[in-house]
C-alpha positions in Angstrom: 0.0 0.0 0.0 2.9 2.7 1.0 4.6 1.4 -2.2 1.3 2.2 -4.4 1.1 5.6 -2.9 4.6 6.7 -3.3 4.1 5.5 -7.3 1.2 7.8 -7.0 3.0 11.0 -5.3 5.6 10.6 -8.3 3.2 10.5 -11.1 1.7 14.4 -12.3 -1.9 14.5 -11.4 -3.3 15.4 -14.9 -1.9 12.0 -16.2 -4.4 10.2 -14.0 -7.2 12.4 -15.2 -9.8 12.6 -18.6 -8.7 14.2 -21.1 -8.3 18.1 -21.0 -11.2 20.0 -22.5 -11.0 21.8 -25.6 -10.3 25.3 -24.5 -7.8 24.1 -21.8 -5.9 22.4 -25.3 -6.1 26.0 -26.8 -5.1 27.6 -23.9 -1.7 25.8 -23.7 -1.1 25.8 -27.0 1.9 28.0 -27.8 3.0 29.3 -31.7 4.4 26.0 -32.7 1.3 24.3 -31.9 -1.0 26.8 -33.0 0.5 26.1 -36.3 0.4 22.8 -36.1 -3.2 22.6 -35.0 -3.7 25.4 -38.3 -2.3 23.0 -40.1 -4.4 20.2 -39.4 -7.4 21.3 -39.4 -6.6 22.8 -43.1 -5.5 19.3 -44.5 -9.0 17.7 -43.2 -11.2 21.0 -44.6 -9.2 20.4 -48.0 -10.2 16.9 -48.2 -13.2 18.0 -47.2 -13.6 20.7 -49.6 -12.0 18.1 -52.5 -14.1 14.8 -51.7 -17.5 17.8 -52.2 -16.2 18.9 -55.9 -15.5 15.0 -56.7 -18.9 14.4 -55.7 -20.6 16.6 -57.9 -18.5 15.8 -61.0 -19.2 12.4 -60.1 -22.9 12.5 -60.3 -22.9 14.3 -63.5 -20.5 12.3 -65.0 -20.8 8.6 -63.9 -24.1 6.6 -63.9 -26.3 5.1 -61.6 -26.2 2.7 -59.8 -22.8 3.5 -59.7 -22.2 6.4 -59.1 -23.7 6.0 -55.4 -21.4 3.5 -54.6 -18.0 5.6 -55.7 -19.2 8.3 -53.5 -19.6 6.2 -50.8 -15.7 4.6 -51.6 -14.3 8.1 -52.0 -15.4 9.3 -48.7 -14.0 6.8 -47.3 -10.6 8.8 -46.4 -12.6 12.5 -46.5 -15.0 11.2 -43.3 -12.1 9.8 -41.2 -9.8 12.7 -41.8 -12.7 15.0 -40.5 -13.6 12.9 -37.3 -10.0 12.8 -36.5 -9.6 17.0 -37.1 -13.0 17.0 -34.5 -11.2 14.3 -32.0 -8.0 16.4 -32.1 -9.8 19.4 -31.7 -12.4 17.8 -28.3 -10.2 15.1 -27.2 -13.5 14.0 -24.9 -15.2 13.1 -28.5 -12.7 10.3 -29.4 -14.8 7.1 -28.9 -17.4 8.7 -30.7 -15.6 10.1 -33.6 -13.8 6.7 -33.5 -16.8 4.8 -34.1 -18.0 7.7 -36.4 -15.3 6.8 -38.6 -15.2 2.9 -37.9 -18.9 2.5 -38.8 -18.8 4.8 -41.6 -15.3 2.9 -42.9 -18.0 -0.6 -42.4 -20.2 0.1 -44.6 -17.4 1.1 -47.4 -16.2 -2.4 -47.3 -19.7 -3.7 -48.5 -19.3 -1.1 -51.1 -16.4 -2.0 -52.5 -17.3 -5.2 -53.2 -20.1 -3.9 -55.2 -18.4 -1.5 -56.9 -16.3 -4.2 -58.5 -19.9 -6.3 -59.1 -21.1 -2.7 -61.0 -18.1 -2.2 -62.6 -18.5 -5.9 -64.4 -21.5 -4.5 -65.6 -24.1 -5.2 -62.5 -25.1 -8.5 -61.2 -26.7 -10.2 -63.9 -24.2 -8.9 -66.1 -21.4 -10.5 -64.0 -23.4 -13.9 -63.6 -23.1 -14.4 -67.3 -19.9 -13.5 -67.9 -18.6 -16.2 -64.9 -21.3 -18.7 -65.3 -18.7 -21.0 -66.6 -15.6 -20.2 -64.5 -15.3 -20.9 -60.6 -13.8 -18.7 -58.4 -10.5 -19.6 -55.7 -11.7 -18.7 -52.4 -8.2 -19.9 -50.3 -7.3 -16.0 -50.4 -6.8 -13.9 -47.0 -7.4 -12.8 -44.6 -9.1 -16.2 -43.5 -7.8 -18.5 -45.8 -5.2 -17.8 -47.3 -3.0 -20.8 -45.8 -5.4 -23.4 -46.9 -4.8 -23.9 -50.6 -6.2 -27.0 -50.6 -9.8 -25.2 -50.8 -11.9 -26.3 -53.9 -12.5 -23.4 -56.4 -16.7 -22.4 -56.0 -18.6 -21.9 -58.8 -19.9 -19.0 -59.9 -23.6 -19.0 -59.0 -26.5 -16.5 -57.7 -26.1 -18.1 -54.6 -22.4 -17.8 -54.3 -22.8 -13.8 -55.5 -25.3 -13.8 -52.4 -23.1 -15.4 -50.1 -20.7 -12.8 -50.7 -22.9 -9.5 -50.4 -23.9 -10.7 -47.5 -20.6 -11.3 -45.5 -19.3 -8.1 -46.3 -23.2 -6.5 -45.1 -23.3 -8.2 -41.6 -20.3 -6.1 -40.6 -21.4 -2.8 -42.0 -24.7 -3.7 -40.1 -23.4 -5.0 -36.9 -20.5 -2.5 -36.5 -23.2 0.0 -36.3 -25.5 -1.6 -34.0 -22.0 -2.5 -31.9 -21.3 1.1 -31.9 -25.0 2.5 -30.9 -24.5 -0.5 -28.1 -21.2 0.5 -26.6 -22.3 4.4 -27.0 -25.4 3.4 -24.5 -23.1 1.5 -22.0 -20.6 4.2 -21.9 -23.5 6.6 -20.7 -24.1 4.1 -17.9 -20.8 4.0 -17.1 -20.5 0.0 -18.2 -18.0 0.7 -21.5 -14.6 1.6 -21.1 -11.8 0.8 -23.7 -9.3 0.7 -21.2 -10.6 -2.0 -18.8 -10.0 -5.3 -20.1 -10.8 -6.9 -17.4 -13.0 -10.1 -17.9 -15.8 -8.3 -16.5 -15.5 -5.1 -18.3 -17.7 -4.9 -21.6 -15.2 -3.9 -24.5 -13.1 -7.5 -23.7 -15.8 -9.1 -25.3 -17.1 -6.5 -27.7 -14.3 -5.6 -29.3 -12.7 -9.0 -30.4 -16.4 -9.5 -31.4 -16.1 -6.7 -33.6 -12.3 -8.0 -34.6 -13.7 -11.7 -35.7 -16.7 -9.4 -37.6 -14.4 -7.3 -39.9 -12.3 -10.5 -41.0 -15.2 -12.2 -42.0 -16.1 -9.4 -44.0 -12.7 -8.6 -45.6 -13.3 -12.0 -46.9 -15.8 -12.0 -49.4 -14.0 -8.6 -50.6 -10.8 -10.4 -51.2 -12.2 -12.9 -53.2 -13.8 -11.0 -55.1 -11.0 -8.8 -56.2 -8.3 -11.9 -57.0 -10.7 -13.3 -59.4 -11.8 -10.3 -60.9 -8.8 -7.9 -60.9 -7.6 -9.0 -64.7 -10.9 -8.3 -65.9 -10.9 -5.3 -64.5 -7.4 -4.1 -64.9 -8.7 -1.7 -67.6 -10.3 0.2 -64.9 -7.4 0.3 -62.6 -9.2 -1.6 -60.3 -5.6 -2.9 -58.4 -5.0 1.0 -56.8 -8.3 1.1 -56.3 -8.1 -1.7 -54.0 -4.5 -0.6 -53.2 -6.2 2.6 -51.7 -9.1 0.7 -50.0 -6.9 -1.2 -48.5 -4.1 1.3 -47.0 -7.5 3.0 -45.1 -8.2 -0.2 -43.7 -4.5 -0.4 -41.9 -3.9 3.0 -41.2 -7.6 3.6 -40.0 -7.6 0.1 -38.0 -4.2 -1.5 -37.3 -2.2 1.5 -37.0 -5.0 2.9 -34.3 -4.8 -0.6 -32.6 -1.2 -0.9 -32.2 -1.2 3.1 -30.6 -3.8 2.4 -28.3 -1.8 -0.5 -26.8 1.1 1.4 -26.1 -0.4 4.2 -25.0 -2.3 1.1 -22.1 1.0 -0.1 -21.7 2.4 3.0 -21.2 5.1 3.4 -23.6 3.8 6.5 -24.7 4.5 8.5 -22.1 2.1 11.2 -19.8 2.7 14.7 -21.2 0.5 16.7 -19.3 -2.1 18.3 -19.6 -2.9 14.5 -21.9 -2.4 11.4 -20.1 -0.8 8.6 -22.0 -4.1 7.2 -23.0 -5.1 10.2 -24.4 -1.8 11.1 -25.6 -1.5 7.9 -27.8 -5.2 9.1 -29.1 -3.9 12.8 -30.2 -1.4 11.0 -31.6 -3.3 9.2 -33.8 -5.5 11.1 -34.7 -2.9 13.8 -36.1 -1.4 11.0 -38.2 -4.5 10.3 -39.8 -5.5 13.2 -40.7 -2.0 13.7 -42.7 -2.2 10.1 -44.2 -5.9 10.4 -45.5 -5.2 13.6 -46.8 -2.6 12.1 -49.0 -5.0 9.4 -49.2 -7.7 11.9 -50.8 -5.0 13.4 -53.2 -4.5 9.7 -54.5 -8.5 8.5 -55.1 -9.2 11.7 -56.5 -6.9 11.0 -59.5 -7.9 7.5 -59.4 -12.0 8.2 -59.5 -12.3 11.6 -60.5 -12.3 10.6 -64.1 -14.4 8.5 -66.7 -13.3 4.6 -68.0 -14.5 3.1 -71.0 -16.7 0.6 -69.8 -16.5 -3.3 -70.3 -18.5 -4.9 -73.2 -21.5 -6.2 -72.1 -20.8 -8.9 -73.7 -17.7 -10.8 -73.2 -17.7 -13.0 -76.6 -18.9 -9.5 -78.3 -14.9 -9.0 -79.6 -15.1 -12.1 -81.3 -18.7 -11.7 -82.9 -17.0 -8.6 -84.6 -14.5 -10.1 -86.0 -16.2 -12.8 -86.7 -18.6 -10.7 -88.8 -15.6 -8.6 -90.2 -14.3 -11.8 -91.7 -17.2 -13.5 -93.3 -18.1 -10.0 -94.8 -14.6 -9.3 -96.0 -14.7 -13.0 -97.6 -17.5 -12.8 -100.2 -14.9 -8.8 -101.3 -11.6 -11.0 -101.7 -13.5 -13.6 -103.9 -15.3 -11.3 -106.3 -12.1 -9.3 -106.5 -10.2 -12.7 -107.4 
């Protein structure tokens, strides 16, 4: 007990407290920080600002269904660069700009699975082009040591299968998130008690077991589809898609453990849990800028879409030849 309190005398008293409020950030800010903050703040607006104008050439230029689901892809990096500018700003918001962003981020992994489906040419489009192949489903991140996997035929049912585990997560995530908002309030969710009685030991690996389910489908999907696609530039597509996913998930995982485990040290007025958090959240806002930069040259721009038909090239020549025929004969 005497040990305990003499750790306790030795350790500043705003490292054992919340996080500071927002005017007490401002308050000790000095020029340096200031123009760091400035800084900040102007990278998320930009993105911002940039994701806005993609938006609107993208609904004048791109077709529905589609053009939905690329809005919903592109904002991907805009949304979590502008919760992470708010949770810099109100380090008290974090948990629920965090799930903001991680609900948000959910939802864009369902889409990007139909994106490639749309840019195939829609469901029933992609049915018939695949009806005959079969698709290799020993890819990551749940299988990707088990080549021994038959390859699945391409069926309604399999296209189904798919959809639907990348939806649960974007619909579970969300009801997680609403959940663990409603036993914060009571004071029964806390990210830092892992204890086996506290609440986010079991919701969060939940949510962990959730996203690698749904990464699954998406990865399929792309490794048998990516050379038909590659006229679209589907691989830094993906590339993009899936850079969010570390930086927005791993990286903010492996942070928050040090900053538990106190490697990142307490600089008051932020303790090391929130210190790890301001942390992150600066680096994402810098990343998904660049991030923005990147899918704005990627989507912000019209492709020549894929024949509808995939035997259509041969038809044509085909045709060219048997009408060119009867022209070298008459000639002769």
């Amino acid at each position: 007990m005497d040990m305990e309190e003499a750790l306790n005398s030795t350790i500043h008293p705003t490292c054992l407290q919340e996080p500071p409020l927002a005017i007490d950030i401002i308050k000790q800010l000095d020029v340096f920080g200031m123009a760091l903050y400035s800084m900040l703040t102007l990278m998320s607006t930009v993105s911002l600002l940039l994701y806005l104008e993609e938006c609107v050439f993208i609904y004048r230029k791109v077709p529905s269904p589609k053009k939905a689901t690329i809005m919903w892809v592109n904002g991907a990096a805009p949304v979590i660069a502008t919760m992470a500018c708010f949770g810099m700003w109100i380090p008290r918001a974090t948990m629920f700009t965090d799930m903001t962003s991680n609900s948000y981020f959910a939802v864009v992994v369902y889409k990007v699975l139909v994106l490639m489906i749309e840019e195939s040419g829609g469901s029933e489009t992609f049915l018939k082009r695949n009806y005959k192949k079969t698709f290799k489903i020993s890819t990551g991140p749940c299988c990707c040591c088990c080549p021994c996997l038959p390859r699945v035929p391409v069926t309604r049912r399999m296209l189904f299968m798919l959809k639907l585990g990348a939806l649960q997560y974007a619909i579970l995530k969300t009801v997680l998130s609403i959940l663990s908002i409603i036993l914060w309030t009571n004071g029964n969710f806390d990210i830092s008690d892992l204890g086996i009685k506290g609440t986010a030991i079991w919701i969060n690996p939940f949510i962990g077991v959730l996203t690698i389910i749904s990464l699954w489908p998406v990865a399929i999907m792309f490794m048998n589809t990516c050379k038909t696609l590659h006229s679209l530039r589907i691989i830094p597509k993906y590339a993009m898609y899936q850079l969010v996913l570390v930086l927005s998930q791993l990286q903010t995982a492996i942070i928050n453990i040090l900053a538990l485990d106190g490697t990142i040290a307490c600089s008051p007025p932020f303790s090391s849990r929130a210190r790890g958090t301001m942390l992150s959240q600066k680096l994402m806002i810098v990343e998904m800028f660049i991030i923005t930069l990147v899918t704005r040259a990627l989507y912000r721009r019209t492709y020549d879409p894929l024949p509808t038909d995939p035997h259509e090239t041969d038809n044509d020549q085909n045709t060219k030849i048997s009408l060119q025929a009867p022209q070298g004969e008459h000639a002769a």
